[in-house]
Every structure is written in C-alpha cells, then in structure tokens.
C-alpha positions as CSV (number, residue, x, y, z in Angstrom):
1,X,9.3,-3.4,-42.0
2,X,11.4,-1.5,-38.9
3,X,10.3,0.4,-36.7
4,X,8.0,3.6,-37.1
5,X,7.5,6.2,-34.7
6,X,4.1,7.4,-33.8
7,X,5.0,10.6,-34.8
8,X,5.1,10.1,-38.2
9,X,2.1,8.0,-38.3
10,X,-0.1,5.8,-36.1
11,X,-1.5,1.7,-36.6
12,X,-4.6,0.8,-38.3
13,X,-7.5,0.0,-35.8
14,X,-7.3,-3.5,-33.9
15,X,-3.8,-3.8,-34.6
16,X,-1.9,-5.9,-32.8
17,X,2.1,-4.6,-32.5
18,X,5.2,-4.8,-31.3
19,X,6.1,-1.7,-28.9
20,X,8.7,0.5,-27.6
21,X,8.9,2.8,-25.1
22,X,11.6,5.4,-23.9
23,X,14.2,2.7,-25.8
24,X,13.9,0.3,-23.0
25,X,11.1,-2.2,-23.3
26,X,9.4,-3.9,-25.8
27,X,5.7,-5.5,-25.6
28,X,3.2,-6.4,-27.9
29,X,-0.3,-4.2,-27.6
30,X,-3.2,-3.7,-29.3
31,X,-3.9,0.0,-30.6
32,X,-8.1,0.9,-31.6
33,X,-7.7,4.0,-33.0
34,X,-7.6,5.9,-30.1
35,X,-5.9,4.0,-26.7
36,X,-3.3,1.4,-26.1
37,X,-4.4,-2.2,-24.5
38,X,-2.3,-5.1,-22.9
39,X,-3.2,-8.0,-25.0
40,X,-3.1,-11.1,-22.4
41,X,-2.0,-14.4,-23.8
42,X,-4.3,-16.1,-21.1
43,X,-7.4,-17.2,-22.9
44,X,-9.1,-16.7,-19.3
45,X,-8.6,-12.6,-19.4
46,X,-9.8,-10.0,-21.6
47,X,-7.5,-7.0,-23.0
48,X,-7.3,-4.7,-20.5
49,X,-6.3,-0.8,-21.5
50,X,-3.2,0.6,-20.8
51,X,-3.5,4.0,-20.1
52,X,-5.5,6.8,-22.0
53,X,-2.3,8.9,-21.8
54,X,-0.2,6.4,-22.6
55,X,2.4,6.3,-25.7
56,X,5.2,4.2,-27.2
57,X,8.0,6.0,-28.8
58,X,8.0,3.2,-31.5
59,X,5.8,0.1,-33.1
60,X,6.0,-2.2,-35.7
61,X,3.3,-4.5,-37.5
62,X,3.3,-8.4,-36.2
63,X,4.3,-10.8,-38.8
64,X,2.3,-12.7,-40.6
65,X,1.6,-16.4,-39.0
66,X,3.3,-19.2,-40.9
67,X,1.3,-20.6,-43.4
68,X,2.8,-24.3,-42.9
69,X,1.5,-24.3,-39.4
70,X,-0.6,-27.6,-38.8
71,X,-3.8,-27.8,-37.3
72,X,-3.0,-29.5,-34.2
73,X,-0.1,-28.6,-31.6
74,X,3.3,-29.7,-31.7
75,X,4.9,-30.9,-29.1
76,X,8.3,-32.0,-29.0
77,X,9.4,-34.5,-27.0
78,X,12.2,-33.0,-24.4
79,X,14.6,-35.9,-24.1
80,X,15.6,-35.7,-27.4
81,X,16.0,-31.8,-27.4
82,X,17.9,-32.1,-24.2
83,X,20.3,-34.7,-25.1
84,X,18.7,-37.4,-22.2
C-alpha cells in the first residue's frame, strides 16, 4: 500500500504509521483516533503527544514484522561485515 492522504481517510485507532508532512519529513507515529503521538523507541519513555493541532499531509500502515524472525537477537559479528 502507498501512501494515503488524511483527507480521504484517517488510520484505525492505535495505529502505528509511517508519516509525512509538508513533503519533507518522514516519521513513524502513533494516531488514537483523535491526536498524533511520537512513538519513542527507548523502552525507558512513554509516547508522548505531538500536537492536538497537529497533521501529516500523508501516512501509510507499517509492515507486517517478519515471520522468520527468531526469538533471540542477532548480532553479527562486525569484522566480517567490515572486511577486518
């Protein structure tokens, strides 16, 4: 899916999307039906609104995780990556 503007029609409630503004820059958010919050990806803040005035021009829906992803994290090991 591309992107939609909020003029012809708005996310569900809680969802998380990707949004633009004035063409320029691009964030993801959380819309609740009514306002637009800044969805931190530190686990030691909460969401925190945007603005009750606040609109994107655009926003499109978050893709789906990947369902191959394994419990635990991945982490690569850098000399390889870098050629070391």
């Amino acid at each position: 899916m591309g992107w939609v503007s909020v003029k012809e029609r708005l996310p569900g409630a809680d969802q998380h999307c990707l949004v633009c503004h004035y063409n320029s820059w691009r964030e993801i958010l959380r819309f609740d039906g009514a306002n637009w919050w800044n969805v931190s990806n530190r686990f030691d803040r909460e969401d925190e609104i945007i603005s009750t005035e606040f609109w994107p021009d655009y926003w499109m829906p978050l893709p789906d995780p990947p369902e191959d992803q394994e419990d635990e994290t991945y982490m690569p090991d850098l000399t390889d990556l870098l050629g070391k």
